[in-house]
C-alpha positions in Angstrom: 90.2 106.0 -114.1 88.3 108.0 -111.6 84.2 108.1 -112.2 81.5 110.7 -110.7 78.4 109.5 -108.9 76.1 111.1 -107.1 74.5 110.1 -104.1 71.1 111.5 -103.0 67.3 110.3 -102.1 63.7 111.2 -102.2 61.4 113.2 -99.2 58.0 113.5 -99.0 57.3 117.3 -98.4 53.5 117.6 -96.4 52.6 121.2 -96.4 50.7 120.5 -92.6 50.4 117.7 -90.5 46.8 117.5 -91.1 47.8 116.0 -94.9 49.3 112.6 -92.8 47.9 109.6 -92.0 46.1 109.6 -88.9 48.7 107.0 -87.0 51.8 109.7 -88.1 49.8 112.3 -86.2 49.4 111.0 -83.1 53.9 109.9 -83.4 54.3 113.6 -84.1 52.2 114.7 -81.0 54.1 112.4 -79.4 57.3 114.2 -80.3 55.5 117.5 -79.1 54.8 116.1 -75.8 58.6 115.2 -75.6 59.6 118.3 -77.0 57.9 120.1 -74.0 59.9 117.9 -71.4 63.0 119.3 -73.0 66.2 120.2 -70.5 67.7 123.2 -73.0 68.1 126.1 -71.0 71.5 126.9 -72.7 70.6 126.1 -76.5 67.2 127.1 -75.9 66.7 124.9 -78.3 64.0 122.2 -77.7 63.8 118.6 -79.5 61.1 115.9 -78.9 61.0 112.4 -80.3 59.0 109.6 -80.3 59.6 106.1 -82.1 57.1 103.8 -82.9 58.2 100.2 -82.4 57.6 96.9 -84.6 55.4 95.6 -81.1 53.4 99.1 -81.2 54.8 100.8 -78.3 55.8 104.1 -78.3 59.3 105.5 -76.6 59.7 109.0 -76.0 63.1 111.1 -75.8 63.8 114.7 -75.2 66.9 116.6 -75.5 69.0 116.9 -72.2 71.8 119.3 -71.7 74.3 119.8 -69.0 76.5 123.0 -68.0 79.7 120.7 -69.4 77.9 121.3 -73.1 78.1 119.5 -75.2 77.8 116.6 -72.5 74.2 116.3 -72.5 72.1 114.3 -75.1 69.8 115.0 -78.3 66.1 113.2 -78.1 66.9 111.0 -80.7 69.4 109.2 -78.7 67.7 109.5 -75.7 64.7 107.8 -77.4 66.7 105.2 -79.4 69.1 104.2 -76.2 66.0 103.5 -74.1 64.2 101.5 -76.5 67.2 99.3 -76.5 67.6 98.9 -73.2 63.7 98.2 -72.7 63.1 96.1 -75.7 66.5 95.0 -77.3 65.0 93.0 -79.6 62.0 95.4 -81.0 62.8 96.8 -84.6 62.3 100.4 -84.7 60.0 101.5 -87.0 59.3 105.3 -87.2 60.9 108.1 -86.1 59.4 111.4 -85.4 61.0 114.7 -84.4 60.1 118.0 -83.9 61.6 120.7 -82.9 61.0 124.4 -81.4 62.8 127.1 -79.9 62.9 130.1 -77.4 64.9 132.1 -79.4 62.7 132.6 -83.0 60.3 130.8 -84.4 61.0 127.8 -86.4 59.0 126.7 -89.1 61.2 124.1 -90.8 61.7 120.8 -89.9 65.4 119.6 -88.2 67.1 116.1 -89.6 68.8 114.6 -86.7 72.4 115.9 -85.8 75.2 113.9 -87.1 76.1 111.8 -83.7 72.5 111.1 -84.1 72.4 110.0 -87.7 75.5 107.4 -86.5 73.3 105.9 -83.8 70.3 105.6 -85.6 72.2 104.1 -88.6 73.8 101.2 -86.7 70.2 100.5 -85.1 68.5 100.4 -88.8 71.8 98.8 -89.3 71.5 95.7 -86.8 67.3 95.6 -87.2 68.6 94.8 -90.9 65.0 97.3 -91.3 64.4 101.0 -92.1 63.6 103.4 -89.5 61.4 106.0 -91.6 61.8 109.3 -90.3 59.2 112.4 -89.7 60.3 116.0 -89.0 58.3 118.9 -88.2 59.3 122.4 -87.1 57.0 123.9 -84.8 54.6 123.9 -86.9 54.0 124.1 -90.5 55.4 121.6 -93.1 56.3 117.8 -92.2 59.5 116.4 -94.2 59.4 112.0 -94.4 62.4 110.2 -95.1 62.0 106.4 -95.9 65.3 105.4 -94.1 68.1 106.7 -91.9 70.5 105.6 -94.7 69.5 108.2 -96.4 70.0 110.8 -94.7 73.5 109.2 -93.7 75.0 108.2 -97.6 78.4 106.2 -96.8 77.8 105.5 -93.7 80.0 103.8 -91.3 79.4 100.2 -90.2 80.6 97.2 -88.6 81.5 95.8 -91.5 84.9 98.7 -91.6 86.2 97.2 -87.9 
């Protein structure tokens, strides 16, 4: 007999990033300052993110891209791949993104791209921990998720291979 669930979650909507808590600020700035080290000049699109690890250091990534697009990399990644190389063994604990672009304005926040969601997930995955997640646009309204899980329902694990 087949059954119906659904799957969803809770955000927290911030109408400004004045409304968080002074420590989320400075994360999202963080993200800005990334954000303005972006390599997009094909997208236009630019993406800044900063994680805030269990030891209290903060890892930046930007997006890169390359004339082979799609062979460059999102921020996320870029951010989450070099805080495993530097400290392996360092849970993640906050991600924040934000986002602007060249071609319009954008004044609502961006959730990580799928290959981003997949990477994220197997390091909340292996910290065993989750990695909350801020998004902001430009500017305007901030969006928090409490886990990448969330924002990644089924996901796929080690536990499938």
């Amino acid at each position: 007999m087949a059954t119906r669930r659904k799957i969803g979650f809770d955000i927290i909507i911030y109408d400004s990033f004045v409304e968080l808590e002074e420590s989320d600020r400075r994360l999202l700035e963080k993200s800005v300052e990334a954000r303005n080290n972006a390599y997009a000049p094909y997208s236009n699109f630019h993406v800044g993110a900063a994680l805030e690890l269990e030891n209290g250091e903060i890892v930046n990534g930007s997006n890169q891209e390359n004339a082979s697009y799609p062979s460059g990399l999102c921020a996320e990644r870029v951010a989450v791949f070099y805080a495993g190389a530097k400290y392996p063994n360092v849970a993640i604990k906050t991600l924040a993104i934000s986002v602007t672009s060249k071609n319009s304005e954008v004044l609502e926040p961006a959730a990580p791209c799928g290959n981003c969601r997949q990477s994220l997930f197997e390091y909340e995955y292996r910290q065993k921990s989750p990695i909350r997640i801020l998004m902001m646009g430009a500017k305007g309204k901030v969006v928090e998720c409490s886990s990448v899980a969330d924002i990644l329902p089924l996901g796929f694990d080690n536990t499938y291979l």
